[in-house]
TORKOL-4160 file (C-alpha; in steps of 0.2 Angstrom, whole numbers, padded with zeros to 4 digits, m for minus):
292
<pt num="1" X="0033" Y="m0040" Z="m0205"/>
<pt num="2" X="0049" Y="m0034" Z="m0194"/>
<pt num="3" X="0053" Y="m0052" Z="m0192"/>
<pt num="4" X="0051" Y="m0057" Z="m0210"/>
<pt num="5" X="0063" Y="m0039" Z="m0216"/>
<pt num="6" X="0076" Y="m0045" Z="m0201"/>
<pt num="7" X="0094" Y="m0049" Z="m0209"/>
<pt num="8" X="0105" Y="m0065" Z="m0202"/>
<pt num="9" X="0114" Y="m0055" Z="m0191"/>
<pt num="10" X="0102" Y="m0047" Z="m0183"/>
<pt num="11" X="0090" Y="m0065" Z="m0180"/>
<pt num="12" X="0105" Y="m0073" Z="m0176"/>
<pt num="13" X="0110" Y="m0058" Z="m0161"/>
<pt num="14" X="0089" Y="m0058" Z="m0157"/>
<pt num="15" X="0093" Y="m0076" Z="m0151"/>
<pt num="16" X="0107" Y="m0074" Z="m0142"/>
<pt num="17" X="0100" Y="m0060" Z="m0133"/>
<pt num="18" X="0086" Y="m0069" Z="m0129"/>
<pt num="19" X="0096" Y="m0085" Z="m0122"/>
<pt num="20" X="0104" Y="m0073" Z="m0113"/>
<pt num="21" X="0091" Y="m0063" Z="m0103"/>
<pt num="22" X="0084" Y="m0079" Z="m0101"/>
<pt num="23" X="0096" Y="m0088" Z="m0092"/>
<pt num="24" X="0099" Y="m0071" Z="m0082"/>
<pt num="25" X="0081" Y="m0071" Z="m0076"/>
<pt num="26" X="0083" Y="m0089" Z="m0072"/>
<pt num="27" X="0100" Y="m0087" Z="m0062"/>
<pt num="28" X="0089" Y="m0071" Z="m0054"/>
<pt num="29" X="0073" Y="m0078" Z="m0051"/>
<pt num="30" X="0078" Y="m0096" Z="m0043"/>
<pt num="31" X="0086" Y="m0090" Z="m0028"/>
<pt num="32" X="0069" Y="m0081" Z="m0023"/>
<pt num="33" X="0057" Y="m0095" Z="m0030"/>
<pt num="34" X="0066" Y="m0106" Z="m0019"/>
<pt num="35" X="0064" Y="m0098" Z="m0003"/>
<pt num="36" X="0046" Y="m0096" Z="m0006"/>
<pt num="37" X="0044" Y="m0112" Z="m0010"/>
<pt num="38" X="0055" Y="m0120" Z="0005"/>
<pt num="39" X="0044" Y="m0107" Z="0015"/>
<pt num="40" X="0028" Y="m0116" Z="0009"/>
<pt num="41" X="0036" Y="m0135" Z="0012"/>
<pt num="42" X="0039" Y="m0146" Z="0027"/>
<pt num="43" X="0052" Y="m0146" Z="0037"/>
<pt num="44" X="0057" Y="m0165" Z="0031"/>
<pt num="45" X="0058" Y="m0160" Z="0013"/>
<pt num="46" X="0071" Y="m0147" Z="0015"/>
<pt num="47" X="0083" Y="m0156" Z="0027"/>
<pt num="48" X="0082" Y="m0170" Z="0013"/>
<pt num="49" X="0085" Y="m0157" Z="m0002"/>
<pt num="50" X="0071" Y="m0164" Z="m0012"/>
<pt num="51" X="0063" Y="m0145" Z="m0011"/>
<pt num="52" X="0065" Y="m0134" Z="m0028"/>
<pt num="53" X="0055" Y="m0121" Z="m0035"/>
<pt num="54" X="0037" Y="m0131" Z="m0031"/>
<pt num="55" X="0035" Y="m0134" Z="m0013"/>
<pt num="56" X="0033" Y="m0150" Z="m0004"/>
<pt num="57" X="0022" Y="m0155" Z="0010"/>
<pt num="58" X="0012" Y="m0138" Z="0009"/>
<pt num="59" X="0011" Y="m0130" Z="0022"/>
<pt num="60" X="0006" Y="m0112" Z="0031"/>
<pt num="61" X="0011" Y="m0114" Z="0049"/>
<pt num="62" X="0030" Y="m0106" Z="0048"/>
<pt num="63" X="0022" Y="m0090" Z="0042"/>
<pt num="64" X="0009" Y="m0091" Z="0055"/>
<pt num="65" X="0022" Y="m0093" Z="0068"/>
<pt num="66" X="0032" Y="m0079" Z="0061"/>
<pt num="67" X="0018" Y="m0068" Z="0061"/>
<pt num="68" X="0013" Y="m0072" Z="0078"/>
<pt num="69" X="0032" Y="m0066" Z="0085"/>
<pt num="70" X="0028" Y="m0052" Z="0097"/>
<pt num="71" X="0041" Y="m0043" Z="0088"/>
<pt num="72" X="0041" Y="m0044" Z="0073"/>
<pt num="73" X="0027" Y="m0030" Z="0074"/>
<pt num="74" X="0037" Y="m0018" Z="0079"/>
<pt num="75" X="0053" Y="m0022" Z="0071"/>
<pt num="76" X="0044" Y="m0019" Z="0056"/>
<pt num="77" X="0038" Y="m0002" Z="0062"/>
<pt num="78" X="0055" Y="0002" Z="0066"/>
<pt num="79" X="0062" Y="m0002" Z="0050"/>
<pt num="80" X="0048" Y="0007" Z="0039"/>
<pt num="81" X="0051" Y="0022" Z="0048"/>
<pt num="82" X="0070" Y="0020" Z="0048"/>
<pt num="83" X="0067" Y="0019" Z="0028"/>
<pt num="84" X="0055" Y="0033" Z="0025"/>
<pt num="85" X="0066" Y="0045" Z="0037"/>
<pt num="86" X="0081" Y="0040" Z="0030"/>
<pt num="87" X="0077" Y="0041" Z="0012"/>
<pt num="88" X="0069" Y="0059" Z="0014"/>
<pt num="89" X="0082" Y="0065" Z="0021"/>
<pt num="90" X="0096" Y="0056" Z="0009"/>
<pt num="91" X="0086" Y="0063" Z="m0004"/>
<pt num="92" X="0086" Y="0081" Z="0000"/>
<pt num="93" X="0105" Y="0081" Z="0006"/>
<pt num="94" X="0108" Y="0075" Z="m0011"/>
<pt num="95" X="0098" Y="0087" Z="m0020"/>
<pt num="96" X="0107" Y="0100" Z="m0010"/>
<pt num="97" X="0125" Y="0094" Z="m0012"/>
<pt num="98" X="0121" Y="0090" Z="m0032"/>
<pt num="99" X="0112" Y="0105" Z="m0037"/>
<pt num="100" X="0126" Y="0118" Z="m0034"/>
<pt num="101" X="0138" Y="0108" Z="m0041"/>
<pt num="102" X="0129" Y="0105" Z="m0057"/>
<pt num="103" X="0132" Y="0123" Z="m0060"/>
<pt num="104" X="0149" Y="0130" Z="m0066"/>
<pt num="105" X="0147" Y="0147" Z="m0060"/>
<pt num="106" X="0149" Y="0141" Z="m0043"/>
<pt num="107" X="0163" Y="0147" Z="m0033"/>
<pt num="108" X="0177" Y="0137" Z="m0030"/>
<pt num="109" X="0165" Y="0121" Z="m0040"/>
<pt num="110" X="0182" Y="0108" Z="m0045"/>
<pt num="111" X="0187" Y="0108" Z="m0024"/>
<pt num="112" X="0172" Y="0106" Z="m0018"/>
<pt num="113" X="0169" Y="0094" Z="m0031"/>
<pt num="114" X="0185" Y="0085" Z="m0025"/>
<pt num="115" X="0178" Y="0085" Z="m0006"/>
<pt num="116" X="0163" Y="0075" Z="m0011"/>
<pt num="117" X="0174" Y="0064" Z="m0019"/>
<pt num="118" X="0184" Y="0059" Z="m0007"/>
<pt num="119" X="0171" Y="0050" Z="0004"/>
<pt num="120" X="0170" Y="0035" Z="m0011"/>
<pt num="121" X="0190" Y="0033" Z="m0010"/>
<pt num="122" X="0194" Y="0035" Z="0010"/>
<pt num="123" X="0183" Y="0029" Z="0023"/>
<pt num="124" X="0182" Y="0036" Z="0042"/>
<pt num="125" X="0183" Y="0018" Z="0049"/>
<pt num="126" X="0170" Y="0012" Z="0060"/>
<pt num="127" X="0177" Y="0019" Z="0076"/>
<pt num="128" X="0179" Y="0035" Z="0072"/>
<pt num="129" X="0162" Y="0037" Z="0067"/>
<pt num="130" X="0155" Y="0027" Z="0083"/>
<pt num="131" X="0166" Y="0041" Z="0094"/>
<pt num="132" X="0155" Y="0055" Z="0082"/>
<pt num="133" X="0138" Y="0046" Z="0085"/>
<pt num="134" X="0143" Y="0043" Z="0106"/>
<pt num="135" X="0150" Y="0060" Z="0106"/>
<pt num="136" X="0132" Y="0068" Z="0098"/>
<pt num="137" X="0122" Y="0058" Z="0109"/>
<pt num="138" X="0113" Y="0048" Z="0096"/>
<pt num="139" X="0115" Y="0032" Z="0104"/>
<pt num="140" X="0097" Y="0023" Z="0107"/>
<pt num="141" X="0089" Y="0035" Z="0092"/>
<pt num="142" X="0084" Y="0035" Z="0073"/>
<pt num="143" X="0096" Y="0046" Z="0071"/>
<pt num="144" X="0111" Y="0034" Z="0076"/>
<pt num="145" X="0103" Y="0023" Z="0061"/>
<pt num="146" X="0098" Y="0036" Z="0048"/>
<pt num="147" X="0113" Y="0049" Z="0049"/>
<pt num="148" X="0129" Y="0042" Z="0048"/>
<pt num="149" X="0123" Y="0034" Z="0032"/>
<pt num="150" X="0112" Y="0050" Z="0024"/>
<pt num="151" X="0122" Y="0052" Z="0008"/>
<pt num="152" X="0132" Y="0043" Z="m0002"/>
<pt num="153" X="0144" Y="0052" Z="m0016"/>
<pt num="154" X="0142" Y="0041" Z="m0028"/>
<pt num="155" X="0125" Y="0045" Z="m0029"/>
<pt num="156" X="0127" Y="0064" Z="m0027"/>
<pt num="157" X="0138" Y="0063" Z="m0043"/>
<pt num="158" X="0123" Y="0053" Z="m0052"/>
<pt num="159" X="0111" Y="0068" Z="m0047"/>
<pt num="160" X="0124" Y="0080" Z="m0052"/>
<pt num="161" X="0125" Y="0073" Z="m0070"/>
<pt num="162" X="0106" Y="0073" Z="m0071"/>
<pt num="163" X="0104" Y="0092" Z="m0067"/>
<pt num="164" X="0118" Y="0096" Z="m0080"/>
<pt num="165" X="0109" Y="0089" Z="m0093"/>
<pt num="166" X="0092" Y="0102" Z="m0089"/>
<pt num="167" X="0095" Y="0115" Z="m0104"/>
<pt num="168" X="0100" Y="0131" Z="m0092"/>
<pt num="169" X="0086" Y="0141" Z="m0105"/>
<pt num="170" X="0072" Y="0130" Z="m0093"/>
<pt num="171" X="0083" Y="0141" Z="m0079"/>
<pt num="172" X="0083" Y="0156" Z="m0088"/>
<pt num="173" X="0067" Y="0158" Z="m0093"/>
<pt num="174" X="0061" Y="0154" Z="m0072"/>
<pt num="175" X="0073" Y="0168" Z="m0069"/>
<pt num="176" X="0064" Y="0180" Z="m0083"/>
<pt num="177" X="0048" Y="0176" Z="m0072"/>
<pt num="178" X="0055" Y="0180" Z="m0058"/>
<pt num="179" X="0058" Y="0163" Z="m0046"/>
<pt num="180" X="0073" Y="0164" Z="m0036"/>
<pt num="181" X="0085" Y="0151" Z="m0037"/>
<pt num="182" X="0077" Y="0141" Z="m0023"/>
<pt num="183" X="0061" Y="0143" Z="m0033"/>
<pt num="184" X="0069" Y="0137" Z="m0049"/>
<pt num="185" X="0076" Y="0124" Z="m0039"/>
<pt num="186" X="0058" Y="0119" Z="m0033"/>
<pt num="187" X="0046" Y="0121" Z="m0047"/>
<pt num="188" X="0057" Y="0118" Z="m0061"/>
<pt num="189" X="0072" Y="0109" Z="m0060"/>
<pt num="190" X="0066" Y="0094" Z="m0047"/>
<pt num="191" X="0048" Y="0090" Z="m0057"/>
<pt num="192" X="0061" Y="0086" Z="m0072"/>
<pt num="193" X="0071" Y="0076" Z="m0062"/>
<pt num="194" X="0057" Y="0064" Z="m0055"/>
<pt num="195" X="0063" Y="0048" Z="m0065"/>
<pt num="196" X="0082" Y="0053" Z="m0056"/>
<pt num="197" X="0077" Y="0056" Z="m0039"/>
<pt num="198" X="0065" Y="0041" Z="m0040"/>
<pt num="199" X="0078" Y="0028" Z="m0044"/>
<pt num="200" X="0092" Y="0034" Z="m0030"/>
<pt num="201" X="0077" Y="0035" Z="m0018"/>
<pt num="202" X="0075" Y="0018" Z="m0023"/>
<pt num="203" X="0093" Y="0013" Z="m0019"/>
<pt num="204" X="0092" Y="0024" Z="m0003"/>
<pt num="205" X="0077" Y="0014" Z="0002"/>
<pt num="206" X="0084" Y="m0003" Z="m0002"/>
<pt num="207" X="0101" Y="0001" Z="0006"/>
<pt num="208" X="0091" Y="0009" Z="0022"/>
<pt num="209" X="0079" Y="m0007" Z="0022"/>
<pt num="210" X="0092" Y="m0020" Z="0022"/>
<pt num="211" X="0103" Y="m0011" Z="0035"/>
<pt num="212" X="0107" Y="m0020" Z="0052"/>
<pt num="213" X="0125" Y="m0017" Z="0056"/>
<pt num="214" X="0123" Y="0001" Z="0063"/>
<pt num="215" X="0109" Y="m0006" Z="0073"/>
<pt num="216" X="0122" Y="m0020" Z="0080"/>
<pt num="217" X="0134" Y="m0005" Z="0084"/>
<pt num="218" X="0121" Y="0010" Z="0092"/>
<pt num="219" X="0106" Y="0003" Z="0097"/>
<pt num="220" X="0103" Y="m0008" Z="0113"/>
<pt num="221" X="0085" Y="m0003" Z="0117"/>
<pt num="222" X="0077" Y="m0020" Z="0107"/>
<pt num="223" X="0059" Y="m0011" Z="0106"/>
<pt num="224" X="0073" Y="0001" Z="0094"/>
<pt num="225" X="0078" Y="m0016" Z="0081"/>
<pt num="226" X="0074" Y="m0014" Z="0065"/>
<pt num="227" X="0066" Y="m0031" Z="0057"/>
<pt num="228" X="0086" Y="m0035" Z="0050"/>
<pt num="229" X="0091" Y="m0039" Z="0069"/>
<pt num="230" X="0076" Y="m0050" Z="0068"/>
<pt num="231" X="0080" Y="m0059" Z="0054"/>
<pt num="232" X="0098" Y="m0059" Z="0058"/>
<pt num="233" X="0094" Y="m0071" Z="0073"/>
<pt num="234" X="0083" Y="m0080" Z="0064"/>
<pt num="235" X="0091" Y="m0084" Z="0049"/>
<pt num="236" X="0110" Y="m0079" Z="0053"/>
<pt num="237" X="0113" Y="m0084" Z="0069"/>
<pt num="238" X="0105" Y="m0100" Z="0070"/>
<pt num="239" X="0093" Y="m0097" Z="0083"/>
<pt num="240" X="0073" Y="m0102" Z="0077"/>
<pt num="241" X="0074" Y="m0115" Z="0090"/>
<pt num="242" X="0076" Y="m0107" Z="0103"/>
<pt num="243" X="0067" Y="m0092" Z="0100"/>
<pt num="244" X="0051" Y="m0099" Z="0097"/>
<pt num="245" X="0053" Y="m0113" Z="0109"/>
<pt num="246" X="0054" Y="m0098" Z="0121"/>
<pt num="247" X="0038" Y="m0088" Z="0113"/>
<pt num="248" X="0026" Y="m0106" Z="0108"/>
<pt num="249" X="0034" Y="m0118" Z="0120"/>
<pt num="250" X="0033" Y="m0128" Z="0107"/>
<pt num="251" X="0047" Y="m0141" Z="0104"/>
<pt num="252" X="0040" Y="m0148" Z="0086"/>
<pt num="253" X="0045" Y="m0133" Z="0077"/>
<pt num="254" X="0047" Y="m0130" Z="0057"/>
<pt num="255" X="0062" Y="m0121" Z="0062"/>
<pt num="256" X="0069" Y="m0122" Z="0041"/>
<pt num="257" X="0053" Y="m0116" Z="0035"/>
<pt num="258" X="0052" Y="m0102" Z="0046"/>
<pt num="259" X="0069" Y="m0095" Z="0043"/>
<pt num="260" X="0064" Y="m0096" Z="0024"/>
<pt num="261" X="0046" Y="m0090" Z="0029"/>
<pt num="262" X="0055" Y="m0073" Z="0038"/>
<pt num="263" X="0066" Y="m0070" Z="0023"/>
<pt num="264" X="0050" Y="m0070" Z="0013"/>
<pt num="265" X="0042" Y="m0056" Z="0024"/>
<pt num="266" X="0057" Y="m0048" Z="0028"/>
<pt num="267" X="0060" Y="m0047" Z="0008"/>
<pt num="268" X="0041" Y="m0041" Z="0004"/>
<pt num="269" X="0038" Y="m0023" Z="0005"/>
<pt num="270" X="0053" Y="m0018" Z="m0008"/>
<pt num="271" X="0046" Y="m0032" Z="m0019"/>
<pt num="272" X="0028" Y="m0023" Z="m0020"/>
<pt num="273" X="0037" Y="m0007" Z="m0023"/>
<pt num="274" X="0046" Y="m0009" Z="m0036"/>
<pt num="275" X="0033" Y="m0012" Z="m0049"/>
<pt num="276" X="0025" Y="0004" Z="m0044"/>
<pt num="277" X="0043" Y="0014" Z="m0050"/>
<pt num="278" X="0051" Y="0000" Z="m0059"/>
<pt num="279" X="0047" Y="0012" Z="m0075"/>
<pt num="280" X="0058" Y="0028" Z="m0067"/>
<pt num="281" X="0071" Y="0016" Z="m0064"/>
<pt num="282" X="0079" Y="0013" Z="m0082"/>
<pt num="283" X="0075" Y="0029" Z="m0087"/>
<pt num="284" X="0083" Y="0036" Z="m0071"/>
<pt num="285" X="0099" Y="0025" Z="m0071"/>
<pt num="286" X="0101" Y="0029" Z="m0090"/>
<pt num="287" X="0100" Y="0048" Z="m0087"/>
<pt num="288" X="0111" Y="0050" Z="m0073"/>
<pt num="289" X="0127" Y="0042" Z="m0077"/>
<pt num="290" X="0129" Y="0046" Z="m0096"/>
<pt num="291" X="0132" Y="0064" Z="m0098"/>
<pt num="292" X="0124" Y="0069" Z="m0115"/>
């Protein structure tokens, strides 16, 4: 019935959007259907190119031989709890920084609102920040990894929108009950601020997840490399062949297919996630950054 009551304009904009968010699922989709499927096929296929989105040559070994890596077990473990340690504590810096700053009575708000600021236009540079990390002896830690990069301002800004958009009568009325401000804080304001603190948890998670520059810099212990080193040396810096000619002993090696069957696993856990929050994640993005 919508369809029939539809004008000419709006068909005519229904089917370009349409076209649109198709070919934008294609371009996004394809990449990732292609490295499944080159995982799945055999090594000749690739090297010729004849490999698109179905594989050839089907195949499960390079995902057996990935699996069997000694450490890929505990570059894994590394990584989740890098993840899980350094989006807990991203969150709660973030709700702490953004939660004051959301309210206008605060003392000296517009310079400390400046500070945070400043992080997003000047950046510390890399040597700086190693001296700070050597200097506070969190070389060879979790804390090397998950502390330098806890908050991000542009994310506290998002938070900060999000909190100033809770009608202060929710606040008032915690306050006639007789919750404190950290009460309010807890009971109150974050429950309303799931779908918010859900999708920058997200981003934290992602950004935490894919992160394998500061364990280049402050880790040397390799029982301490998250599964991004891994994948590095797999994928990056060319090395399949050698590697698992050194774990197998095995010359005939799948080596394509297992840098494609590593960037599979590697890719997985955020992948079945996602579903899971994918509907805070609109409403989230959408709540935070336009200030109603």
């Amino acid at each position: 019935m919508a369809f029939h009551r539809m004008t000419l304009g709006g068909l005519a904009f229904t089917i370009i959007n349409t076209i649109i968010l198709g070919l934008v699922m294609v371009v996004t989709l394809y990449p990732f259907l292609y490295v499944v499927s080159a995982s799945l096929s055999d090594q000749l296929f690739i090297q010729q190119g004849r490999v698109g989105i179905i594989p050839m040559g089907f195949q499960w070994e390079a995902y057996r031989r990935v699996l069997e890596f000694p450490m890929l077990g505990r570059s894994y473990l590394n990584t989740v709890t890098y993840t899980v340690v350094g989006t807990a504590i991203s969150l709660a810096l973030t709700i702490c920084a953004a939660y004051p700053l959301s309210r206008k009575e605060l003392p000296g708000r517009k310079l400390l609102t400046g500070i945070v600021l400043l992080p997003m236009l000047f950046s510390g540079g890399l040597i700086p920040t190693f001296l700070v990390v050597n200097a506070l002896g969190m070389r060879d830690s979790i804390w090397a990894i998950v502390i330098p990069t806890a908050i991000t301002s542009f994310y506290v800004f998002i938070q900060r929108t999000f909190f100033e958009q809770i009608p202060l009568e929710v606040e008032d009325a915690a306050k006639i009950d007789g919750c404190s401000m950290v009460q309010t804080l807890i009971k109150i304001i974050l429950p309303l601020s799931v779908p918010s603190l859900v999708t920058i948890g997200l981003f934290y998670a992602v950004n935490q997840w894919n992160s394998f520059f500061p364990a280049m810099i402050y880790l040397n212990d390799e029982n301490l490399f998250p599964v991004q080193i891994l994948l590095r040396s797999i994928v990056i810096q060319n090395q399949t062949d050698q590697v698992m000619v050194d774990v197998f002993d095995d010359k005939s090696l799948i080596s394509e297919s297992i840098k494609y069957a590593t960037l599979v696993v590697a890719t997985l856990p955020i992948l079945i996630i996602y579903p899971f929050i994918q509907k805070y994640f609109v409403q989230g993005s959408m709540m935070g950054s336009i200030k109603g």
